[in-house]
Phi, psi and omega in degrees: 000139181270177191247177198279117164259235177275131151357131176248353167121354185258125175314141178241129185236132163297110156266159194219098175209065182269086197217226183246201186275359173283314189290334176303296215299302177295001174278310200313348125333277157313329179263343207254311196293324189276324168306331182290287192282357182236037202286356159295307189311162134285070206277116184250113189251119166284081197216180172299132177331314205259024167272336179320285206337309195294295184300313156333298181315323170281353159067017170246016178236156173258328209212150176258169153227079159285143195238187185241085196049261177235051155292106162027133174263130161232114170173137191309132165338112153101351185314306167271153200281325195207137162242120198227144222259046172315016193264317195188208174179064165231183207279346201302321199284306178318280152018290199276323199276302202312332184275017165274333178079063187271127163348302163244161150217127191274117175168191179303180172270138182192174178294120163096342161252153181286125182146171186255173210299146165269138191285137172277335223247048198224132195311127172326327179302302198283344172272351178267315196296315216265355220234288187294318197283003158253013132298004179088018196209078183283157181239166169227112170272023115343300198270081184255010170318155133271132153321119159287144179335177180245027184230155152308129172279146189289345198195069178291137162104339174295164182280148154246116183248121191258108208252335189281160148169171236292319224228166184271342190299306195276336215265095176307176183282134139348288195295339180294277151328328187250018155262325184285312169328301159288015177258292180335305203276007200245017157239013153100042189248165175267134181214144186209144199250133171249186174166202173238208194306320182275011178218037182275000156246311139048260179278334167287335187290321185261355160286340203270304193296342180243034194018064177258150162304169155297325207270341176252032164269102184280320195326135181052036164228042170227109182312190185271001183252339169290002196243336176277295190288091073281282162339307165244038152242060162247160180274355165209151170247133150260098196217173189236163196279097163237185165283002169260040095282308164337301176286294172318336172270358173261353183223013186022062186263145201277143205217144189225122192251106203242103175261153204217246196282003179257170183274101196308326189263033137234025177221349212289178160291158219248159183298143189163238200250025191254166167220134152280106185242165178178178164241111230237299213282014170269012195311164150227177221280311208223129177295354190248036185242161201273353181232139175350114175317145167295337181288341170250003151305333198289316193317141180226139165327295166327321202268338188257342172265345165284332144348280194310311181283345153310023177237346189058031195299318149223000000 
């Protein structure tokens, strides 16, 4: 993918979704709608740098711009035909498209732009998708698919036990994980433990717990597109509400999703081989706090393997 240079001469529309891999991933509607409906254009998506793999695979963009959340945009004034504003629907978001100066702008209703109200109560696929297409970019918040990589996966066929997430609000217990991890592996399957960098004790902790080799603690060695073909040659994703479920629902591998302060039915899997557990009336007030939710503390070791065995995986 190229990153943004000089004009090529076909209008260019701004996307704005400067967020982690999950919040892409539910976009990928939306981005898919504008592609459809703009196949002249030049689509330049303004997101974190180290997501390009993953935005390639969805084939609806041309150009990265990489930014750092809601940083100063660089590009000149008046350059794009349009800018649309997949990030949110505050003024901060609002702000960064307005200072490009775009011919439009695309987004919610809000003072100086045009569109409709913003919805409170609706899952993110469909609140991204329903935002362009009454902008004239219909969309389907169905279409979520990903290209699998142009790579092999390092572990065809195996569980994927995800062990990371962004925030401790999200982090099922250890011990927890690495019991669902020996049930699994005591059913003659390869299971292998992920995360990212930060989540290489972790993940060694729940191979210990789930008597796995050192050799299937995957966590902080896999770039992000070997980590995309893992997810989609893998026979189950076991994760907390991360972008590895999101890449499992994108790649429609069968996934058991253990959610805590966000809501399965706006951030949850789309119908298919997936399950969502929580306890919802146990939510607690804020996603961004270090210690685990309670709704997803409620969650048992038991409830994910009656999961697991409802996907009929073997």
């Amino acid at each position: 993918m190229d990153r943004l240079a000089e004009p090529d001469g076909r209008p260019e529309l701004l996307v704005l979704r400067a967020l982690g891999l999950g919040d892409l991933l539910v976009a990928v509607p939306a981005l898919r709608g504008i592609r459809r409906a703009r196949p002249d254009a030049r689509v330049v998506l303004a997101t974190s740098a180290w997501l390009e793999p993953v935005v390639e695979l969805a084939d609806a963009v041309d150009v990265l711009l990489p930014t750092v959340e809601l940083a100063p945009l660089d590009l000149a004034p008046g350059r794009v035909e349009a800018a649309v504003d997949l990030h949110g629907h505050g003024p901060r978001s609002r702000a960064v498209c307005e200072a490009v100066r775009p011919q439009r702008l695309v987004g919610w209703r809000a003072p100086g732009w045009e569109g409709p109200e913003h919805p409170e109560d609706v899952h993110e696929r469909e609140r991204w998708a329903s935002l362009v297409t009454a902008h004239g970019m219909p969309a389907d918040p169905l279409d979520l698919a990903l290209r699998p990589p142009d790579l092999p996966s390092p572990h065809p066929g195996a569980v994927v036990v995800h062990v990371g997430a962004a925030f401790g609000s999200r982090e099922w217990p250890v011990a927890r994980f690495g019991a669902v991890a020996a049930a699994l592996r005591a059913r003659d399957l390869e299971v292998v433990v992920t995360g990212g960098a930060r989540d290489v004790e972790r993940a060694r902790r729940v191979a210990e717990v789930g008597g796995l080799p050192a050799a299937a603690v995957l966590a902080g060695r896999l770039p992000l597109l070997d980590f995309a073909a893992l997810v989609a040659g893998a026979r189950l994703v076991v994760t907390a509400d991360t972008g590895a479920g999101h890449l499992a629902s994108a790649y429609a591998r069968p996934s058991v999703v253990v959610f805590g302060p966000a809501p399965p039915e706006h951030w949850g899997p789309p119908p298919g081989p997936h399950v969502a557990l929580t306890h919802a009336a146990l939510r607690g007030s804020s996603p961004f706090t270090d210690q685990p939710d309670p709704a997803l503390l409620a969650v048992t070791v038991a409830e994910v393997l009656a999961a697991v065995d409802s996907l009929q995986i073997v």
